[in-house]
C-alpha positions, 0 to 999 in steps of 0.5 A, a space after each residue: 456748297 453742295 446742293 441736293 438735286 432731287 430736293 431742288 427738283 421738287 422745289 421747282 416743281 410746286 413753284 411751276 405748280 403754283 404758277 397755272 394756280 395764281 392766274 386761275 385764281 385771279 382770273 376768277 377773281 376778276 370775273 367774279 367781280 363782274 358778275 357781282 348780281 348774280 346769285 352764285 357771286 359768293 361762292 365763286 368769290 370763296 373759290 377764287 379765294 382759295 385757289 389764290 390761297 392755295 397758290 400763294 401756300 405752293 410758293 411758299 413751300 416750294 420756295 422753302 424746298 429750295 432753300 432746304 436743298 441749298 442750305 441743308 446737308 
């Protein structure tokens, strides 16, 4: 079983991106959800959406990647 590297490289490189992402994402999720009177709550839980979103979609094209790398010729 060959993999190809440069490929798995790249992989590995949206799961680390995905990573910092998933924990913004989440951290301003949570603050969001503190802070539920203020006036700005619905915009910042929109960006807390989509960061999480945007980290979820990092892992799984990075995770598909990786798979492309092992099992592709």
């Amino acid at each position: 079983m060959s993999v190809n590297k440069e490929v798995l490289n790249k992989g590995l490189q949206y799961l680390a991106g995905s990573l910092p992402t998933l924990f913004i994402g989440v951290f301003i999720l949570n603050s969001s959800f503190k802070n539920q009177k203020h006036p700005l709550f619905i915009y910042v839980l929109i960006l807390a959406v989509l960061i999480c979103a945007y980290a979820v979609y990092l892992m799984f094209k990075g995770i598909n990647t990786i798979m492309k790398s092992m099992f592709e010729k």
